[in-house]
N, C-alpha and C positions, 0 to 999 in steps of 0.2 A: 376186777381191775387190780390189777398189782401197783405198789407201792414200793418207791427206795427213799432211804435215808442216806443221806450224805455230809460230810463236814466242807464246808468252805472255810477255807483258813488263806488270809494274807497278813504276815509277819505272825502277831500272836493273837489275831483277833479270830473267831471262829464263830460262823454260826449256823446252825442244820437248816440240810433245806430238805423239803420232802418233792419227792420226782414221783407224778401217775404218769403211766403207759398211753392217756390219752392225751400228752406236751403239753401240761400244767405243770408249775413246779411254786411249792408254796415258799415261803421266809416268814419267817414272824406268821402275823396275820394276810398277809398281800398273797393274793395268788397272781402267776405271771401265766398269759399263754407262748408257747416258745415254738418257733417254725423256722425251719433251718432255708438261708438265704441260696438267691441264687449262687452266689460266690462259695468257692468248697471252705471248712471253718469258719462260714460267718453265720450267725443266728440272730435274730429277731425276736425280742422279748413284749408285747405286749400287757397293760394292766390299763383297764378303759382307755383314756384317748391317750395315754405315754405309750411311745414307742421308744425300745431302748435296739442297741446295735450292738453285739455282743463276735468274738471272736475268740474259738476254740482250737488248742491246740494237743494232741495225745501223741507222746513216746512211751511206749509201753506201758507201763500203770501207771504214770504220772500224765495228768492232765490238768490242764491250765488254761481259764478262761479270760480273755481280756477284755477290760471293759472303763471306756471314759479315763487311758492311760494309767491305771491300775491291774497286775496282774495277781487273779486269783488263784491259788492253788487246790485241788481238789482231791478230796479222798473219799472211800468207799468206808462210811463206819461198822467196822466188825469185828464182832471181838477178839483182842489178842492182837490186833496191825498194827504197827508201829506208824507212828507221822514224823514224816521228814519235815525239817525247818529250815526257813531260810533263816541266816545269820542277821538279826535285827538292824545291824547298821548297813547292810549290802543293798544293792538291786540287783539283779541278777537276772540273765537272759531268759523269760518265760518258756523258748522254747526256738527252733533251729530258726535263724535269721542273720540278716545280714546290717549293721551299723550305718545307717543314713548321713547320723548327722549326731556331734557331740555341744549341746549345750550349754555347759558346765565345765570349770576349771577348778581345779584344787585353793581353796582357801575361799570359793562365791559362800556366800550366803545364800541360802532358797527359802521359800515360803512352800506348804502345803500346796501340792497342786499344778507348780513350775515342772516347765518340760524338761527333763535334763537332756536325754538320747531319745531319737527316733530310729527306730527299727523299722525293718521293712522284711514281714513274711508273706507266704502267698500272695504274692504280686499288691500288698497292700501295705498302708503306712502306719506304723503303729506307736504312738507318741509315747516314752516312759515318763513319771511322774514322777513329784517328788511325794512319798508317802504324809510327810510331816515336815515342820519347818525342821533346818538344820544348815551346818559347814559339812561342804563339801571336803571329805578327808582324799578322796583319791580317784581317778578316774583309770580305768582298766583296758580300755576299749578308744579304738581312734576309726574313722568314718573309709568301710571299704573292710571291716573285719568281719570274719563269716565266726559269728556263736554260737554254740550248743546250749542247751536247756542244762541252765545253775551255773552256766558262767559269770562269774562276778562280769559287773560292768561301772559302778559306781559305787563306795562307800562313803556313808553318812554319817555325823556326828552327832 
């Protein structure tokens, strides 16, 4: 049975996960089993009775998984690749979609967790979060914009 390592990184936080060939994928100590939904990009992550609901997106080697309005970005660790970063104060469009709905106005105050924009990809709604509490410095995006993956959409203070 084959084995990958992988970095999950959102903003500068990183942590390996190891991926078997039989849809286990370990963190830490937690192993997940992971089965891919009926909806195309959506996945299903079980560990005993937690079910988690997981949505994938890939444009070429950039892959990005969303999850609980949090998007995660994903690399293949090997030696000598370079890891793209997203700019710590931004949100930025995980990947091709279209602007639902804008939350947040320049100068809100948010708490960890606050919806700011919902997106909408593959015919599904996908809430953006606030990573961390902060002031809203600037909103990039108005409702009915169509955005590519690393389009700014909100910056935070």
């Amino acid at each position: 049975m084959a084995e990958h390592l992988i970095a999950v990184r959102s903003g500068d936080a990183s942590r390996t996960v190891r991926l078997d060939d039989d849809g286990r994928a370990t963190v830490e100590e937690t192993t997940f089993t992971i089965v891919q939904a009926p909806a195309a990009g959506e996945m299903i992550a079980t560990h005993g009775e937690r079910v988690e609901r997981l949505f994938v997106s890939a444009v070429g080697d950039a892959i990005w998984v969303f999850h609980d309005g949090i998007t995660y970005e994903l690399s293949i660790d090997e030696p000598g690749a370079t890891v793209r970063r997203q700019h710590s104060g931004s949100l930025s469009a995980p990947m091709p979609a279209t602007v639902v709905s804008v939350h947040a106005r320049p100068g809100d105050a948010v708490t960890r967790g606050t919806t700011l924009i919902v997106l909408e990809a593959m015919k599904m709604e996908l809430p953006v979060r606030a990573p961390s509490d902060g002031v809203v410095a600037a909103v990039h995006c108005a409702p009915g914009d169509l955005v590519q993956p690393g389009t700014p959409l909100i910056e935070l203070q």
